[in-house]
MARMI-849007 format. One line per field, with one value per residue (C-alpha): residue in one letter; chain; z, y, x. Coordinates in Angstrom, 2 decimals. Layout:
residuo A / ...
cadena A / ...
pz Z / ...
py Y / ...
px X / ...
# end
This chain:
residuo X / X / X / X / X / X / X / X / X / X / X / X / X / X / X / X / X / X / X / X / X / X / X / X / X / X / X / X / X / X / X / X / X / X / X / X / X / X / X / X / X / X / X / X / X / X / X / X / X / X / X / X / X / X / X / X / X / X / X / X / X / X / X / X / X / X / X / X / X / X / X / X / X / X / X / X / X / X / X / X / X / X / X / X / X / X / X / X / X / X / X / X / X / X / X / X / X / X / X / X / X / X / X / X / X / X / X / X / X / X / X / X / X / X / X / X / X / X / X / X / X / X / X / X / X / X / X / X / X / X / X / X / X / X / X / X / X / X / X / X / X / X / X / X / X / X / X / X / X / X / X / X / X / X / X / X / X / X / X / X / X / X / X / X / X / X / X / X / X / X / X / X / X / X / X / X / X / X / X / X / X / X / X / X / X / X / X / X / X / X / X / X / X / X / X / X / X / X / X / X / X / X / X / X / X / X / X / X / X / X / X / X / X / X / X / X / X / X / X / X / X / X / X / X / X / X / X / X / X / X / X / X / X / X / X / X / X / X / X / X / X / X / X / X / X / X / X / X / X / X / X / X / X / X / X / X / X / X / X / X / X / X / X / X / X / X / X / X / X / X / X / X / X / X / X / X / X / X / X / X / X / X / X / X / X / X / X / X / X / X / X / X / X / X / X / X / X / X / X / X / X / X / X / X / X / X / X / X / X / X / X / X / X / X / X / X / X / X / X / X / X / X / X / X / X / X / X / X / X / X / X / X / X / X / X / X / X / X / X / X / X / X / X / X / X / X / X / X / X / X / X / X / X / X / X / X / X / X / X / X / X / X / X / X / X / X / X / X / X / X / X / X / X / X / X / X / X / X / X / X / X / X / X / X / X / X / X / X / X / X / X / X / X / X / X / X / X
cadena A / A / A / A / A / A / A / A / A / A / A / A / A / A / A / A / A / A / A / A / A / A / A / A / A / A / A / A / A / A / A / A / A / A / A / A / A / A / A / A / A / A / A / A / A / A / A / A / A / A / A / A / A / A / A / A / A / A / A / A / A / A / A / A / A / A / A / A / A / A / A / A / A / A / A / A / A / A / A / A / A / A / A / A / A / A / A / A / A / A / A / A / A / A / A / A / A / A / A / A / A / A / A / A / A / A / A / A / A / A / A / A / A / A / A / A / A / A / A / A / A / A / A / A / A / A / A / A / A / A / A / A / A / A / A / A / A / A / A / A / A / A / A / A / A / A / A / A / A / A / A / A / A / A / A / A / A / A / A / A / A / A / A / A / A / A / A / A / A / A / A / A / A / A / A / A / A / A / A / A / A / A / A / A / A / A / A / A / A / A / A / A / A / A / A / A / A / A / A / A / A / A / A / A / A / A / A / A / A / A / A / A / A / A / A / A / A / A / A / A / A / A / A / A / A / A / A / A / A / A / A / A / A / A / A / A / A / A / A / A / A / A / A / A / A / A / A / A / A / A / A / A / A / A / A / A / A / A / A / A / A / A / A / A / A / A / A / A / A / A / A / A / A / A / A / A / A / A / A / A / A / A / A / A / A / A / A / A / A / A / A / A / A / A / A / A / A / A / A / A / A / A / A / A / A / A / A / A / A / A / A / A / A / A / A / A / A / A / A / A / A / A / A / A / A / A / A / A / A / A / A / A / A / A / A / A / A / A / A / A / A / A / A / A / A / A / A / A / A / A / A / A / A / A / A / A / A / A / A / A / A / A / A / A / A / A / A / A / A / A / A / A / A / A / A / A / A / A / A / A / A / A / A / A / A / A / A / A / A / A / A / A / A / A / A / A / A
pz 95.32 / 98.66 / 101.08 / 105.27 / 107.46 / 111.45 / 113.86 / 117.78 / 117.37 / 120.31 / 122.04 / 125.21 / 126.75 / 129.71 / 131.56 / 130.02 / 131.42 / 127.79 / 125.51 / 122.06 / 119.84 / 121.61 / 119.78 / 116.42 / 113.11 / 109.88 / 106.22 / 103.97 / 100.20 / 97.39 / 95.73 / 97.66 / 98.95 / 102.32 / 104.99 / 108.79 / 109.65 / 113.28 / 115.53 / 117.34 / 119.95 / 118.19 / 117.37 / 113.35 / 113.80 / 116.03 / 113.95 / 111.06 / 113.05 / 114.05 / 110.14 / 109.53 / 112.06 / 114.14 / 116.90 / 118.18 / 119.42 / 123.04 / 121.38 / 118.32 / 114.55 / 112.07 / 108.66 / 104.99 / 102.14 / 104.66 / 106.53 / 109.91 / 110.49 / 113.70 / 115.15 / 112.05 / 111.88 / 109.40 / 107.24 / 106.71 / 105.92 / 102.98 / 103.39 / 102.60 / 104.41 / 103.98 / 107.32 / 108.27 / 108.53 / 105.56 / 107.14 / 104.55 / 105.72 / 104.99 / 103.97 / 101.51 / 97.97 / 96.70 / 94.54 / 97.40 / 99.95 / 97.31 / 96.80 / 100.74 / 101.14 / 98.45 / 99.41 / 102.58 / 101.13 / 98.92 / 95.71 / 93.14 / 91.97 / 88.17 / 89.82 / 92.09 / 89.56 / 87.15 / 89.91 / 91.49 / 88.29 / 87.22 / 90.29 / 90.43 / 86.71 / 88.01 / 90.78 / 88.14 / 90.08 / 87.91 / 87.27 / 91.58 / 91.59 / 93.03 / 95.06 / 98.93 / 101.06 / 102.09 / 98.96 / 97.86 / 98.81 / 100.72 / 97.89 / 96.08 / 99.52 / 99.38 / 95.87 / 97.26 / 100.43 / 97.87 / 95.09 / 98.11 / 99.24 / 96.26 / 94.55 / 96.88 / 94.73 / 98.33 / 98.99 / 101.15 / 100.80 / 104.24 / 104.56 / 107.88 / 107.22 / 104.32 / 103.25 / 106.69 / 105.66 / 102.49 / 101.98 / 100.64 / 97.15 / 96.77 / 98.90 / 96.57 / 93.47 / 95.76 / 96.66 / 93.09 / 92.29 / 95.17 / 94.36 / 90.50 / 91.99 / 94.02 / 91.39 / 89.08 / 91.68 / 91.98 / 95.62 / 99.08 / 100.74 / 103.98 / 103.81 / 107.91 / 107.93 / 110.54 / 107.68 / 106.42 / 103.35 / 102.42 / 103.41 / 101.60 / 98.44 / 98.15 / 99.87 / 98.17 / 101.48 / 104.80 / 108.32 / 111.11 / 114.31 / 117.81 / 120.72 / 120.00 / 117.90 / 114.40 / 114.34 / 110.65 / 107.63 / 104.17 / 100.84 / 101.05 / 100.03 / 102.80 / 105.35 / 104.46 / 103.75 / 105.99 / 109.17 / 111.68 / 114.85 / 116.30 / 116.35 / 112.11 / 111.42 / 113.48 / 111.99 / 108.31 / 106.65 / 106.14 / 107.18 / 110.23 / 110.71 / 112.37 / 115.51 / 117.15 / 120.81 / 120.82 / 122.60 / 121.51 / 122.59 / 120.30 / 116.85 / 118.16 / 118.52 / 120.46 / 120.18 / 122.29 / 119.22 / 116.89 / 117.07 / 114.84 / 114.37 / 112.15 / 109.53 / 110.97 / 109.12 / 110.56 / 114.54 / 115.08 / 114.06 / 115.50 / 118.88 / 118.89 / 118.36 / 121.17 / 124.57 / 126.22 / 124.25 / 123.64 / 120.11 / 118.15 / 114.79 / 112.02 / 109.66 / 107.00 / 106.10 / 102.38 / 103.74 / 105.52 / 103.07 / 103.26 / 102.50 / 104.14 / 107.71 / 108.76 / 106.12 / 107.56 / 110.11 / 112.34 / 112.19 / 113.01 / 112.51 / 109.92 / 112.08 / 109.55 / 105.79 / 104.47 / 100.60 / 99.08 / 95.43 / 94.37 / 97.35 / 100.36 / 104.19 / 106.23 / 110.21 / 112.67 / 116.11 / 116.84 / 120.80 / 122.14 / 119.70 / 116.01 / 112.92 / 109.35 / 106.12 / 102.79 / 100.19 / 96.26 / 96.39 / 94.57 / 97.46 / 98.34 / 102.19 / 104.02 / 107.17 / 109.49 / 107.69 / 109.57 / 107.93 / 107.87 / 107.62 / 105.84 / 105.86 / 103.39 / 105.46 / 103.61 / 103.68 / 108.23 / 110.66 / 114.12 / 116.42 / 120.07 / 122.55 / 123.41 / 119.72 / 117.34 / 114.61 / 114.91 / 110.99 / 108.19 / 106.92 / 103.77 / 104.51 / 106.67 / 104.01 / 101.41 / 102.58 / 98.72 / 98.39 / 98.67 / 101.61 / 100.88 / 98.07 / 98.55 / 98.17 / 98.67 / 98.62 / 100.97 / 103.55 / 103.52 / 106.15 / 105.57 / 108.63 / 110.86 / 111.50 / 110.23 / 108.07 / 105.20 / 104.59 / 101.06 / 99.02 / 98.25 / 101.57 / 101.29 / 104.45 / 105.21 / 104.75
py 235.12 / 234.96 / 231.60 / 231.67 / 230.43 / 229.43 / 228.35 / 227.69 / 230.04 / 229.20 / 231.51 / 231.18 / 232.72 / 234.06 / 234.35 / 231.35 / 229.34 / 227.83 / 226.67 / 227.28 / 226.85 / 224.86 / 225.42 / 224.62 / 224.73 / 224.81 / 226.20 / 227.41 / 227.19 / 229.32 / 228.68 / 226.18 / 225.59 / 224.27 / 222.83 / 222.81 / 220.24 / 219.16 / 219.43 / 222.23 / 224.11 / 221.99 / 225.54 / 225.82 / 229.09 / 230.66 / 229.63 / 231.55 / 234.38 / 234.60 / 234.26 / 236.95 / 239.58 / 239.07 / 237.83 / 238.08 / 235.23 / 234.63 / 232.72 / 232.28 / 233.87 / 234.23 / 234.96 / 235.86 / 235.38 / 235.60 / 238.74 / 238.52 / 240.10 / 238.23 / 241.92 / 243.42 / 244.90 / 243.26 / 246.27 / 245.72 / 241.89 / 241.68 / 239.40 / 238.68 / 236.58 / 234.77 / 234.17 / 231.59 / 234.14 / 236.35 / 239.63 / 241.21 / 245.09 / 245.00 / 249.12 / 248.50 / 247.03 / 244.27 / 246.95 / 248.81 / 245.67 / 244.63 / 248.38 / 249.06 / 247.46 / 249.05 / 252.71 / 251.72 / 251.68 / 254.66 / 253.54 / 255.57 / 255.56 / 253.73 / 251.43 / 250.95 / 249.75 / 247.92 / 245.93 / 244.97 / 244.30 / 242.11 / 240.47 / 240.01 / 238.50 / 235.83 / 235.32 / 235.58 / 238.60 / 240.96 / 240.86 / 241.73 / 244.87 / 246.99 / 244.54 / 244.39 / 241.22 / 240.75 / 240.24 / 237.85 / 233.79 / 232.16 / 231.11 / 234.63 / 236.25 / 233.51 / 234.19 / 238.38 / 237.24 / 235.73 / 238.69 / 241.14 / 238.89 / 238.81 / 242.11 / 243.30 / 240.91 / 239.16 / 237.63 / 234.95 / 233.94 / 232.85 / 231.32 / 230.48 / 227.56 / 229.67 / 226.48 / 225.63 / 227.58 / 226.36 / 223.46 / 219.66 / 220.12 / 224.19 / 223.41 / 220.77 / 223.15 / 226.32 / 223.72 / 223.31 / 227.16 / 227.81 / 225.42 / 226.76 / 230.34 / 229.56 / 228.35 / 231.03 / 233.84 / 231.08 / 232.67 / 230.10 / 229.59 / 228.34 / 226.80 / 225.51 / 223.27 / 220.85 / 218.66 / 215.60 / 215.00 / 218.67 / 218.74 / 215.67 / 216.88 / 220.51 / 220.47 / 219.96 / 219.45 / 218.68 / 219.90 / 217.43 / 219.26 / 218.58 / 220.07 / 222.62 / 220.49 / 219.32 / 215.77 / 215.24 / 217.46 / 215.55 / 215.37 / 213.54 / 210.32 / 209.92 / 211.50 / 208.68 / 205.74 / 206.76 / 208.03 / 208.86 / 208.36 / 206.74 / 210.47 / 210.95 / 208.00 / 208.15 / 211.29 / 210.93 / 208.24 / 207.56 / 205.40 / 205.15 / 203.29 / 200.07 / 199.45 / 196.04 / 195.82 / 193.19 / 192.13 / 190.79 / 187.84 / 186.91 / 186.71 / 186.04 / 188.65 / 188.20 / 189.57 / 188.59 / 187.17 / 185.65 / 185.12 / 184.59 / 184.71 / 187.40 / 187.11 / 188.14 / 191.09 / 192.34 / 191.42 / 192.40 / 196.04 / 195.71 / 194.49 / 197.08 / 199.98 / 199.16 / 200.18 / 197.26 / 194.19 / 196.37 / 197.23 / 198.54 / 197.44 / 199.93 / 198.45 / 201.06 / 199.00 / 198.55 / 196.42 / 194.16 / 191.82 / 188.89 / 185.19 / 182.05 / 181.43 / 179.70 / 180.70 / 184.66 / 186.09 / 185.37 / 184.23 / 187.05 / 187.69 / 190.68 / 192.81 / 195.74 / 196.76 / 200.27 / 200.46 / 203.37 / 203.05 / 201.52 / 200.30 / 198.99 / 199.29 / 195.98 / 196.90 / 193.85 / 193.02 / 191.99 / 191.47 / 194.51 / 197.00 / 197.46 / 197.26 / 198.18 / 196.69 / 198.54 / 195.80 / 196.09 / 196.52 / 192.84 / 191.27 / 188.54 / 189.28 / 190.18 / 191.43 / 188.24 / 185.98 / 184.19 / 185.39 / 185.28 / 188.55 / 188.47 / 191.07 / 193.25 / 193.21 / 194.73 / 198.08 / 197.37 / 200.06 / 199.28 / 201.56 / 202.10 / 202.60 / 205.87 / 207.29 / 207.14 / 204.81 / 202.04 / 200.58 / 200.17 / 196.43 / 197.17 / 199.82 / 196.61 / 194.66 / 196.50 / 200.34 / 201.02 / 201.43 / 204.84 / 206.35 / 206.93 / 203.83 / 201.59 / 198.27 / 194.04 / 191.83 / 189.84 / 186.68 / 184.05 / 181.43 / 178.42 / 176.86 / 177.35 / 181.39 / 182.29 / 185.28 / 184.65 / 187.59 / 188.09 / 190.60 / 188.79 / 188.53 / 184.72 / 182.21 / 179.86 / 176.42
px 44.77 / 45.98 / 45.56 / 44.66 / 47.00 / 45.92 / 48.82 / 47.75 / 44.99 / 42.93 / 39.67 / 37.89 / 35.05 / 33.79 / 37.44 / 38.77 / 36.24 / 34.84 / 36.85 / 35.82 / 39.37 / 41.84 / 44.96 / 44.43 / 46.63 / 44.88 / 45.67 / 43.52 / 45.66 / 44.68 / 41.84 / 40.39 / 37.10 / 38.05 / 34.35 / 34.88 / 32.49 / 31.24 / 28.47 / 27.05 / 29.16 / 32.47 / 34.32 / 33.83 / 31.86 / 33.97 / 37.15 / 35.46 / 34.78 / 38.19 / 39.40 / 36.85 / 37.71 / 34.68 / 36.36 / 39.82 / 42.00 / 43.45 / 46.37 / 48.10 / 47.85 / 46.19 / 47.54 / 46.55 / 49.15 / 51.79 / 51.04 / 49.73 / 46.41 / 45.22 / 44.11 / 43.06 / 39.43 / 36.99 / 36.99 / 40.66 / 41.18 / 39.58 / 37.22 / 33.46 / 31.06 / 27.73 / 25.71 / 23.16 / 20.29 / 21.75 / 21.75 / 19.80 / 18.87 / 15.27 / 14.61 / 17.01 / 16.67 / 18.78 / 20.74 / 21.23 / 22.01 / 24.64 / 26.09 / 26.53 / 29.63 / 31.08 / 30.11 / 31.26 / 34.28 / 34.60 / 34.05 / 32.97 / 29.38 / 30.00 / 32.35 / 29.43 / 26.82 / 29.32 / 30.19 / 26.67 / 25.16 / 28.06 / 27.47 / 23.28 / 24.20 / 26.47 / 23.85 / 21.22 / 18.79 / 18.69 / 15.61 / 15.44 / 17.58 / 14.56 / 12.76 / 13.00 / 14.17 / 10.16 / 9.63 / 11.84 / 11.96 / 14.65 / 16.50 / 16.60 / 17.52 / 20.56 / 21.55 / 21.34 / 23.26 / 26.12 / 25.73 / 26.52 / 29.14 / 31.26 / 30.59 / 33.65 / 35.41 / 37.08 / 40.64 / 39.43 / 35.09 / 33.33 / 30.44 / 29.07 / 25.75 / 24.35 / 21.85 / 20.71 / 17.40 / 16.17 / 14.59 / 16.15 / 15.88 / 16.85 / 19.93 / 21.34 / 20.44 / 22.50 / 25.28 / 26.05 / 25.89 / 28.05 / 31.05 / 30.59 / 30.96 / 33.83 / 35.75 / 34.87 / 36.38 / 39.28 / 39.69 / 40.48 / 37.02 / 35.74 / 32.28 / 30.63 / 28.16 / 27.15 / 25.56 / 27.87 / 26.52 / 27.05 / 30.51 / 31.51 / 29.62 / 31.33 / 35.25 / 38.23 / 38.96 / 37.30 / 38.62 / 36.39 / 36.27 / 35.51 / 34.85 / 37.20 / 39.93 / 40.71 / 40.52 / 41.38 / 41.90 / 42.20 / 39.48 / 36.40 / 36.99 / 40.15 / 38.00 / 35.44 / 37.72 / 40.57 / 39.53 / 41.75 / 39.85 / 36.43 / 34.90 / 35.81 / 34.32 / 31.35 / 30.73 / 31.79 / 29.10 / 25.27 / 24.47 / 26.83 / 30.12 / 29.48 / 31.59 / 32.28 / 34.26 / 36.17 / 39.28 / 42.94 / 45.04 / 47.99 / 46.49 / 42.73 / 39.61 / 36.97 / 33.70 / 30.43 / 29.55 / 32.00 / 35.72 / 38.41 / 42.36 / 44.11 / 46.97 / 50.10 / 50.39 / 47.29 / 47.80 / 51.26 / 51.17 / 47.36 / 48.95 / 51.82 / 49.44 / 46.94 / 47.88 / 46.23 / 43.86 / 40.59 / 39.89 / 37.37 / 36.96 / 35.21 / 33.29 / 31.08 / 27.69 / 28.69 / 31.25 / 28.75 / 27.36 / 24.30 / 25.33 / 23.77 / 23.57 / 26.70 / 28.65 / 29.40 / 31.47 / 28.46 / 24.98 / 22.06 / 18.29 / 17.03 / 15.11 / 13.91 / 15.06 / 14.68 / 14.45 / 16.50 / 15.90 / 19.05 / 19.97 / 18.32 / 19.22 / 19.41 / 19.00 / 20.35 / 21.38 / 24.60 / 24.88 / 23.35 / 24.05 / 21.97 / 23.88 / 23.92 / 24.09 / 23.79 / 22.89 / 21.43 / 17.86 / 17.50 / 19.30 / 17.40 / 16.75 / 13.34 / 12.31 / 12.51 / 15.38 / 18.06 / 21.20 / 25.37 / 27.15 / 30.14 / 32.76 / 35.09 / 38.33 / 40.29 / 38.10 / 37.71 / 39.62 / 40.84 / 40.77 / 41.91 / 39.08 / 40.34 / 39.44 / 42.82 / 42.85 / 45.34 / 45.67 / 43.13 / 43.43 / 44.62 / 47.23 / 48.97 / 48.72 / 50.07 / 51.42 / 51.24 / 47.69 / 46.73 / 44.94 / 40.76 / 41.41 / 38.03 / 39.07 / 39.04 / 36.10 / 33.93 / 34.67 / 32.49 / 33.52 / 35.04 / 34.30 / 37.99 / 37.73 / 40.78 / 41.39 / 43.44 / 46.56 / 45.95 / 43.85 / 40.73 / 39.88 / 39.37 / 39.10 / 41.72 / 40.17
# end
C-alpha cells in the first residue's frame, strides 16, 4: 500500500500558452478511492495522466509513498489504468489482453496464468478467456479493461471515465463492482468522471476542479452540504443549488423580491466576510418548501412540477431567474397555484459574488455542528420579516 502525493504540480501546453494544471496540491492516502470531478477541459484528465506517467509536469512533484517519481516512465511507477475507450487490442483474446502486461514485464509463464485467471474470476469472465473484444459487449469489454488492469496487482489504480460508455442501468451495476473491487485490492485509487451523481455515489473523497484548480477536496456529503465556493455548489447537486442576489445594509437583505433582517449572529460575520454589500445566498431545493401564499419568504406562481416517484420537482420564477423546489410527491401543489416559499435557514450558504463561500447559517450559529451536517427546519412568516437566531428557524413575531 503506498498513497500519491501532488505538490504545485502544474502543466501547460503548446509553449505555456494553455493552462491545463495550475499549481495544484492534492493527496491521495492509502487505500482510498479518491474522484476528480469537473467539467470538460477542467484538468482532471491531465492530472491523472501526470499521476500515471503519461505526461510529465512543467512544475512541481509528484510522489508515491514518499519517493518522488514525477519523471519516472509508466513502466516504472507501478501503476495500472482503466481508459474511457478501454484500449482493448482487438487480435488478441481476453487471456491474452489481460497477460500482456505481465509478459511485458517478465513474468514467468505459471505466474502468468495464476494471475489472469485469478483476476477474470474476480471480474467474473472466465467463461471469456478465448473470446475476442468484437465479440464481447461493452460491459464485458469493461470488466476485461479492469481484469487487465489489476492482474499487475497495482500500487496506485487509475481510472480515467471508464462508465462513460455503457448505458444508465449497466453503469450503476459497474459502479458498485468497481468500489467493491477497490476495496478488495485495499490500494489508493483515482476514479475521473465528469458525472456528479457518480462521483458523489463512489469517493471516499471528492476533489472539485476547475479550469485547472481544486476548488474543494472533502467526502460527499461536505462537498454537498458544505461547499466552499459558488462553482462547488453549482456543480455538486440535482437538482441545482438555487441562488438569490441580493444586497446587505446593516442587518437587512434585499432581494428584487422579498426582504428581510438577519439575527445578529448571522449579519455580522456575513458583513465582515463580504468585501462590499452583494451577496449571494445558496439555497439547495429541499430546503425550499410550499406553505400558503403570504405566509413564505415570498409569494410566487407554480409554473411546472416534475414527478420523481418519491419526490416531485416544483419549477418557479423568482424575479427573472427559475427556481427549484424538491417537495414529497403528496404535496399538495399543481401546475398553476399561487404559492409561499418558505425556507430552511439553517441549511442556506452565503456567498461572495466573486465565488468563495462566506458562512453556512448554521456553522454561525453554532461552530459545533459539524461541517456536511444537514440540518434546521422551515420559516414560515410571521408577518414582520425578521429571522429569528435560534435553531428552529422560527420568525420573530
Amino acid at each position: 500500500m503506498v498513497d500519491a502525493k501532488l505538490t504545485d504540480v502544474r502543466k501547460t501546453f503548446n509553449d505555456g500558452q494553455v493552462v491545463a494544471i495550475d499549481d495544484i496540491d492534492l493527496h491521495i492516502e492509502d487505500g482510498e478511492l479518491l474522484v476528480l470531478v469537473g467539467p470538460s477541459g477542467c484538468g482532471k484528465s491531465t492530472t491523472m495522466r501526470c499521476i500515471a506517467g503519461l505526461e510529465t509536469p512543467n512544475g512541481g512533484t509528484i510522489e508515491f509513498g514518499g519517493h518522488e517519481v514525477t519523471n519516472l516512465p509508466p513502466k516504472d511507477r507501478e501503476v495500472s489504468m482503466v481508459f474511457q475507450n478501454y484500449a482493448l487490442y482487438p487480435s488478441m483474446t481476453v487471456y491474452e489482453n489481460m497477460a500482456f502486461g505481465l509478459k511485458m514485464r517478465g513474468a514467468d509463464r505459471e505466474t502468468i496464468d495464476e494471475q489472469v485467471r485469478w483476476a477474470a474470476e474476480t471480474m467474473e469472465i472466465g467463461d471469456l478467456l478465448d473470446r475476442y473484444p468484437t465479440q464481447l459487449s461493452g460491459g464485458q469489454q469493461q470488466r476485461v479493461a479492469l481484469g487487465r488492469a489489476i492482474v499487475r496487482d497495482p500500487a496506485i489504480f487509475l481510472l480515467d471515465e471508464p462508465l462513460s460508455n455503457l448505458d444508465a442501468k449497466l453503469r450503476a451495476v459497474m459502479r458498485t463492482e468497481i468500489q467493491e473491487l477497490q476495496q478488495e485490492l485495499d490500494v489508493a485509487a483515482v476514479f475521473v468522471t465528469h458525472d456528479q451523481e457518480e462521483a458523489m455515489s463512489m469517493g471516499d473523497r471528492i476533489a472539485v476542479m476547475n479550469a485547472g484548480r481544486i476548488e474543494q477536496v472533502a467526502p460527499p456529503e461536505e462537498i454537498y452540504h458544505d461547499p466552499n465556493s459558488l462553482f462547488v455548489a453549482d456543480f455538486i447537486g440535482s437538482p441545482a443549488i438555487n441562488f438569490f442576489e441580493c444586497s446587505l445594509t446593516g442587518t437587512t437583505i434585499d432581494h428584487d423580491v422579498f426582504s428581510f433582517d438577519l439575527p445578529d449572529s448571522i449579519a455580522e460575520p456575513l458583513a465582515a466576510g463580504l468585501d462590499g454589500d452583494q451577496v449571494v445566498i445558496g439555497i439547495r431545493p429541499e430546503d425550499l418548501g410550499i406553505t400558503d401564499p403570504g405566509q413564505g419568504l415570498f409569494d410566487t406562481r407554480v409554473e411546472v412540477i416534475e414527478p420523481m416517484g418519491d419526490r416531485k420537482i416544483v419549477y418557479m420564477d423568482v424575479g427573472d431567474r427559475r427556481m427549484e423546489a424538491v417537495v414529497p410527491s403528496n404535496a399538495a401543489v399543481e401546475e398553476g397555484d399561487d404559492i409561499g416559499v418558505s425556507v430552511n435557514w439553517p441549511n442556506s450558504h452565503f456567498f461572495s459574488p466573486s465565488g468563495p463561500k462566506v458562512l453556512k447559517w448554521v456553522h454561525a450559529e453554532d461552530p459545533s455542528v459539524e461541517a456536511g451536517a444537514d440540518t434546521g427546519e422551515f420559516v414560515t412568516d410571521g408577518g414582520d420579516g425578521r429571522i429569528d437566531g435560534d435553531d428552529t428557524g422560527e420568525v420573530d413575531g
